[in-house]
C-alpha beads as a LAMMPS data file, in Angstrom:
LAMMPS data file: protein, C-alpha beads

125 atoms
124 bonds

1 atom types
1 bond types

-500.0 500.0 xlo xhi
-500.0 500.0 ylo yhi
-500.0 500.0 zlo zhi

Masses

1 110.0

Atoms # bond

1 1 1 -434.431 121.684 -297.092
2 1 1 -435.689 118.305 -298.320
3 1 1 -436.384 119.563 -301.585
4 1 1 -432.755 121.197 -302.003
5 1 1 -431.579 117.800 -301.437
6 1 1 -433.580 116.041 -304.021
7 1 1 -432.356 119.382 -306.322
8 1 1 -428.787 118.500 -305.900
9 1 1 -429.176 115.081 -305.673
10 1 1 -430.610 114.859 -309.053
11 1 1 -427.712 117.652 -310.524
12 1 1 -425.045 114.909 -308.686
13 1 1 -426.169 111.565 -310.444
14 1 1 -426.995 113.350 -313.315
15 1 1 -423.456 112.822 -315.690
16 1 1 -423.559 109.199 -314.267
17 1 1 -427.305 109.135 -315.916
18 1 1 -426.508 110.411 -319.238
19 1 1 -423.366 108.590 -319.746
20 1 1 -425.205 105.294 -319.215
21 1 1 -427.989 106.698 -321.608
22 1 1 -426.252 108.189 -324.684
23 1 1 -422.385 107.013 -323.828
24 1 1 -419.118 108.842 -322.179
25 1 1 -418.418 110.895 -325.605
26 1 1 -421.604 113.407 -324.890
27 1 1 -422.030 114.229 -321.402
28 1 1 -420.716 117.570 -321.179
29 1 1 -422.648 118.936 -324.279
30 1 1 -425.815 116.885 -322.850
31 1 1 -424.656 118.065 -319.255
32 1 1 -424.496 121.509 -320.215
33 1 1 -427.565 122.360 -321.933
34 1 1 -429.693 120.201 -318.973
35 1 1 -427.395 122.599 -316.348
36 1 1 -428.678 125.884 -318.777
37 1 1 -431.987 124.733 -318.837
38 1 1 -432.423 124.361 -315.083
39 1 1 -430.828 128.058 -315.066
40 1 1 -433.396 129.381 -316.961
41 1 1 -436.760 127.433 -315.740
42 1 1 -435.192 128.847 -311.947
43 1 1 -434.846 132.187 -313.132
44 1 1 -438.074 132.719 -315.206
45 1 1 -439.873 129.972 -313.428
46 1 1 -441.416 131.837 -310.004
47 1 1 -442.380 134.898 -311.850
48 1 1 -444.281 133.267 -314.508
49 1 1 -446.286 131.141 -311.604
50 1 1 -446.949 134.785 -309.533
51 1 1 -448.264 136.669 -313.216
52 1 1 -450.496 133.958 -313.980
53 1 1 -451.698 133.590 -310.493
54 1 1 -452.166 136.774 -310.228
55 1 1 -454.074 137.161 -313.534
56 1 1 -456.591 134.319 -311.890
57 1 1 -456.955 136.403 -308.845
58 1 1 -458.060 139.780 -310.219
59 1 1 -460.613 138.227 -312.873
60 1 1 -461.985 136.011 -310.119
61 1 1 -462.377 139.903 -308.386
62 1 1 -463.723 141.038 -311.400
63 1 1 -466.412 138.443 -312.082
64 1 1 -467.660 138.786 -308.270
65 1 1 -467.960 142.402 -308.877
66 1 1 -470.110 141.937 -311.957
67 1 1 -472.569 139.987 -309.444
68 1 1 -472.691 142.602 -306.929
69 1 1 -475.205 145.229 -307.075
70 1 1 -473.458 148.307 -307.432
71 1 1 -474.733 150.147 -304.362
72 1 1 -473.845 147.577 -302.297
73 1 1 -470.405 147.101 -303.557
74 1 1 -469.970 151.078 -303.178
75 1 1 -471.093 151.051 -299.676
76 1 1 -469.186 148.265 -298.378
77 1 1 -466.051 149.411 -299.847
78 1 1 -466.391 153.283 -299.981
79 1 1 -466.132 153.516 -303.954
80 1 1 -467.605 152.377 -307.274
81 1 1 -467.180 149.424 -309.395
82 1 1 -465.228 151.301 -312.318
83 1 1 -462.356 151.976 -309.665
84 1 1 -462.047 148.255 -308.800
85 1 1 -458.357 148.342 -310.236
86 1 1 -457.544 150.652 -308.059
87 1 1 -459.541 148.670 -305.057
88 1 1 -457.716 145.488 -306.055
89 1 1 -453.951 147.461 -305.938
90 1 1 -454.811 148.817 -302.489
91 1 1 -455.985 144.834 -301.527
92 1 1 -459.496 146.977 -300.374
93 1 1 -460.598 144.360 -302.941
94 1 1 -460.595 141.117 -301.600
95 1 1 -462.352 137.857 -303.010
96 1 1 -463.524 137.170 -299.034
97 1 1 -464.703 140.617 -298.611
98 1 1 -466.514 140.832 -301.946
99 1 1 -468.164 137.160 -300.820
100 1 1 -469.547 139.090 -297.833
101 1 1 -471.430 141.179 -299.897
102 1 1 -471.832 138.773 -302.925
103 1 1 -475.748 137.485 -303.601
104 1 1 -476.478 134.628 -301.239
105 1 1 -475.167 131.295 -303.037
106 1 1 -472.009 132.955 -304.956
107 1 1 -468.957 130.181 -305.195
108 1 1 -465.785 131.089 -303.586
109 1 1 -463.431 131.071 -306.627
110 1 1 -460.475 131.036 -304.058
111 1 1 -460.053 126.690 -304.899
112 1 1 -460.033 127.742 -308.613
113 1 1 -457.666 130.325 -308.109
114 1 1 -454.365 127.855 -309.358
115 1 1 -456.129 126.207 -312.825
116 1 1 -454.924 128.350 -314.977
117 1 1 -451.555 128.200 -313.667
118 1 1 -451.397 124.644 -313.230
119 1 1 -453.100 124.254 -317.133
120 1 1 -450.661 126.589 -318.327
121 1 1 -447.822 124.661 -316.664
122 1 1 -449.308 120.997 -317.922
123 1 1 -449.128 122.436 -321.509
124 1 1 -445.288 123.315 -321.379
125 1 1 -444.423 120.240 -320.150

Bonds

1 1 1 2
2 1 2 3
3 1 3 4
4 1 4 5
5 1 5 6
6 1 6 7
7 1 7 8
8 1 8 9
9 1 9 10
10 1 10 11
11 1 11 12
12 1 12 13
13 1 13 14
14 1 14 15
15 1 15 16
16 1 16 17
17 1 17 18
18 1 18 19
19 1 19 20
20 1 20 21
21 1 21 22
22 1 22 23
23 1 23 24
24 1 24 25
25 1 25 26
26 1 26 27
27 1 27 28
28 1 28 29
29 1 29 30
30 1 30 31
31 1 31 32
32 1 32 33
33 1 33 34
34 1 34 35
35 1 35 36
36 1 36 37
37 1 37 38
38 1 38 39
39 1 39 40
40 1 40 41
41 1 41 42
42 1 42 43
43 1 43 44
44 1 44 45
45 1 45 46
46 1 46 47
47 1 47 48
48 1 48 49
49 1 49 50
50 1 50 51
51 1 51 52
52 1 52 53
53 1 53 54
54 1 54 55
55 1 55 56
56 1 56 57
57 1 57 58
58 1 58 59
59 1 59 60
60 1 60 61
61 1 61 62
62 1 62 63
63 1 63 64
64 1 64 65
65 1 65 66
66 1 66 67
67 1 67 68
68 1 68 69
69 1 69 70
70 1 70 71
71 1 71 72
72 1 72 73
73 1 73 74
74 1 74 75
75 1 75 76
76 1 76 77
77 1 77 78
78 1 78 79
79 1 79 80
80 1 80 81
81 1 81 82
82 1 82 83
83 1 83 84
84 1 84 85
85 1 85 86
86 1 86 87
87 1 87 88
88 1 88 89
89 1 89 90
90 1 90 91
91 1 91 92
92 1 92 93
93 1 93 94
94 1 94 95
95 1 95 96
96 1 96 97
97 1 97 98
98 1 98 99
99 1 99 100
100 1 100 101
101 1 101 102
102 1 102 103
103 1 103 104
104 1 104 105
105 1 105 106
106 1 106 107
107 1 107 108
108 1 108 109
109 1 109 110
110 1 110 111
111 1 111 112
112 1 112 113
113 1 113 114
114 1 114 115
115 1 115 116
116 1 116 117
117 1 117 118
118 1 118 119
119 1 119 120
120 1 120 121
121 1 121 122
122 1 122 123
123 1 123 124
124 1 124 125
């Protein structure tokens, strides 16, 4: 709710802000393309987060699987490695359950999970 607030907030001072900046005579056209913009970073915004998180997630799967020794991985999660897509679409595939079975001294990549996303993020703005 907070954040709504600060969302319209912002959208209700706005005109006020860039009359003051670039004068009365180019608010709407200034107005308009800041009200399209927020449009389109709303709409295309959330998906783009969830591909590229989810991108992070199955290679962080897929480079815990290359450190697994393959009978292991098939016995723990009742197939081979070269189905892992198929693992990972089912959520059999799991970075906590391949950590179970992951050599002793494997990093969780769950804190890492968000660079990419966050990187990608830094470089648009």
């Amino acid at each position: 709710l907070f954040l709504l607030t600060c969302y319209g907030g912002t959208l209700s001072v706005l005109p006020a802000y860039i009359a003051d900046l670039w004068g009365q005579g180019n608010v709407g056209a200034i107005h308009g393309r800041q009200l399209a913009t927020f449009s389109v970073a709303a709409t295309i915004g959330p998906s783009l987060l969830s591909s590229l998180r989810n991108m992070s997630h199955t290679r962080a799967i897929e480079e815990l699987t290359a450190t697994i020794d393959p009978a292991k991985f098939q016995e723990a999660l009742g197939a081979p490695a070269s189905e892992l897509a198929v693992l990972i679409e089912k959520k059999t595939a799991t970075i906590p359950r391949l950590l179970e079975i992951a050599p002793p001294g494997t990093l969780d990549p769950s804190p890492f999970l968000y660079d990419t996303t966050f990187y990608t993020l830094g470089g648009l703005v």
